[in-house]
Structures are given as C-alpha cells and as structure tokens.
C-alpha atoms as an extended CHARMM CRD file, in Angstrom:
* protein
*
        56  EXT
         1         1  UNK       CA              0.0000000000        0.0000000000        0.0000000000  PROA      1               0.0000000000
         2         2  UNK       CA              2.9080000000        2.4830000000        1.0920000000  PROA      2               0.0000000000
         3         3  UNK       CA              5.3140000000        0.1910000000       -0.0010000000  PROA      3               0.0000000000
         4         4  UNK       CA              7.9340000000        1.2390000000        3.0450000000  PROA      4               0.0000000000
         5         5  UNK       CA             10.1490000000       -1.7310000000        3.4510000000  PROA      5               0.0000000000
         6         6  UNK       CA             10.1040000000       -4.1950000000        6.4090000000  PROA      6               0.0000000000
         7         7  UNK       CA             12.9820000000       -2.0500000000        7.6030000000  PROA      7               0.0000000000
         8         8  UNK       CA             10.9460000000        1.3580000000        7.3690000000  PROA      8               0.0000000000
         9         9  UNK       CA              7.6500000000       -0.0090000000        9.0170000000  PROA      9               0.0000000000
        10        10  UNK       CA              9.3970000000       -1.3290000000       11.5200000000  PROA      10              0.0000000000
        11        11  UNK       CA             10.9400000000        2.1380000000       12.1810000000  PROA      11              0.0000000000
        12        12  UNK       CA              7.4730000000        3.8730000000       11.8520000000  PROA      12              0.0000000000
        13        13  UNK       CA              5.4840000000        1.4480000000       14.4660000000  PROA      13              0.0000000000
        14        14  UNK       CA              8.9770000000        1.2690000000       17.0310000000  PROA      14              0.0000000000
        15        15  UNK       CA              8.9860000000       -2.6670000000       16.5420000000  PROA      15              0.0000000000
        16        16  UNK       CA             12.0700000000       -5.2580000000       15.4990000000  PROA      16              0.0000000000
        17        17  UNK       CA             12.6450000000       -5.6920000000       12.0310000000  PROA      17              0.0000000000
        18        18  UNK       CA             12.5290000000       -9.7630000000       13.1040000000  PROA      18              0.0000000000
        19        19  UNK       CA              9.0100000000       -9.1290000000       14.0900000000  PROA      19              0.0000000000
        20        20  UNK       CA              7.9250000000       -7.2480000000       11.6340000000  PROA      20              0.0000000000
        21        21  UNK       CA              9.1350000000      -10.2760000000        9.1830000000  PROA      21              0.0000000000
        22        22  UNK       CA              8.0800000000      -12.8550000000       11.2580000000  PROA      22              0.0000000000
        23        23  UNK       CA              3.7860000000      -11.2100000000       10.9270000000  PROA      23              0.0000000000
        24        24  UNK       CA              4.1120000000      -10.6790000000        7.8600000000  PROA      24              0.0000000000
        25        25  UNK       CA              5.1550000000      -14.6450000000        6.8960000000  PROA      25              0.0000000000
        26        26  UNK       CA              2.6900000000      -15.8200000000        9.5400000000  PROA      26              0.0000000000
        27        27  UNK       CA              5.5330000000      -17.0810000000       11.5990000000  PROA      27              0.0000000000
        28        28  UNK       CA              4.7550000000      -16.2260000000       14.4910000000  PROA      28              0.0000000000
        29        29  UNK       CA              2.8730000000      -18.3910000000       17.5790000000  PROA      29              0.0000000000
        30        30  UNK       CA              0.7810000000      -16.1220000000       19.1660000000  PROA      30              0.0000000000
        31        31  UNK       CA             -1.5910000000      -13.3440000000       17.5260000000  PROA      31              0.0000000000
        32        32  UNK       CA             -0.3160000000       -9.6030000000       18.1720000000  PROA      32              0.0000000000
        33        33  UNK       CA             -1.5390000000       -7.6690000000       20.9760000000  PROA      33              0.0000000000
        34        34  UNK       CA             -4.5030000000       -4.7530000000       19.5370000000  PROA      34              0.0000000000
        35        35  UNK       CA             -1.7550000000       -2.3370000000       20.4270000000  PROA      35              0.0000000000
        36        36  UNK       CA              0.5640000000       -3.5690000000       18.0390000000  PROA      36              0.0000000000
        37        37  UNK       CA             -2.0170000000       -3.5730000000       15.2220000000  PROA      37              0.0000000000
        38        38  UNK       CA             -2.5940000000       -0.0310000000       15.9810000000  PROA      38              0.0000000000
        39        39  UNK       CA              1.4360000000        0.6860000000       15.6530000000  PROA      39              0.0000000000
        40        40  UNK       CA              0.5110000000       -0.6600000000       12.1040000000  PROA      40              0.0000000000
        41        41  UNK       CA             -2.6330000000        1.0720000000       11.4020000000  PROA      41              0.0000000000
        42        42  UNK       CA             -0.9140000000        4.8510000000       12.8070000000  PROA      42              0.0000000000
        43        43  UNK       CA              2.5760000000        3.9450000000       10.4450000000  PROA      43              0.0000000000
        44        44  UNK       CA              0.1370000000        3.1160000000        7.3950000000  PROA      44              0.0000000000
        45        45  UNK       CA             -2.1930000000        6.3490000000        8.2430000000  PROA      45              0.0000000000
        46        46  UNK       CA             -5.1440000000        4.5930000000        7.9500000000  PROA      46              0.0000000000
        47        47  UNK       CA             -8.1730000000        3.3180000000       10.1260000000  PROA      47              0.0000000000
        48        48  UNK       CA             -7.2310000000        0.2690000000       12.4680000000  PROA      48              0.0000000000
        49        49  UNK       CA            -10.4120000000       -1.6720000000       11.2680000000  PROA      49              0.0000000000
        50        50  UNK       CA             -9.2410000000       -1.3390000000        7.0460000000  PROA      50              0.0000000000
        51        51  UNK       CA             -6.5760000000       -3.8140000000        8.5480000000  PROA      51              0.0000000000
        52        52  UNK       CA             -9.7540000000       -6.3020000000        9.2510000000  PROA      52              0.0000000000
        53        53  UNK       CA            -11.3110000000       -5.5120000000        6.4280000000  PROA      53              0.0000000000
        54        54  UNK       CA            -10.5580000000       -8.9640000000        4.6250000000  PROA      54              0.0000000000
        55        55  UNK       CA            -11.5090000000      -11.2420000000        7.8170000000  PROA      55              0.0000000000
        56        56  UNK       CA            -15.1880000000      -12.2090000000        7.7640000000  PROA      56              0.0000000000
C-alpha cells in the first residue's frame, strides 16, 4: 500500500525488524496484541479496522 520496506515499518510502528518479518510470513505463535495492530494502522495512516477488512 505504502510500499515502506520491512525495515521502514518497523521504524514507523517502534517494533524489530525480526518481528515485523516474522507477521508478515505468519511465523509467528501467538496473535499480536490490539496495540501492536494499531502501531501498524498509525505507520500506514489509515483506520485500524481497514486492517480487518478482509476477515469475515
């Protein structure tokens, strides 16, 4: 959408680059905390629910 690299959004939402690689292959155990999806949602300057848009 922005097309910042994993490197940039990490910067942006204050988060490791690791973990920022790990969501987005779906490595990762547990599901991120709301928080965290907000870091996203603030970086990408949208609306935190766009980011659930696709879940239904």
């Amino acid at each position: 959408m922005r097309k910042y690299t994993l490197q940039q959004l990490a910067d942006l939402t204050g988060l490791t680059h690791g973990y920022v690689r790990d969501l987005e292959c779906l490595s990762i155990d547990k599901t991120p905390l709301l928080e965290t999806v907000g870091k996203f949602a603030d970086a990408l300057e949208i609306d935190i629910r766009q980011l659930f848009d696709d879940i239904v």
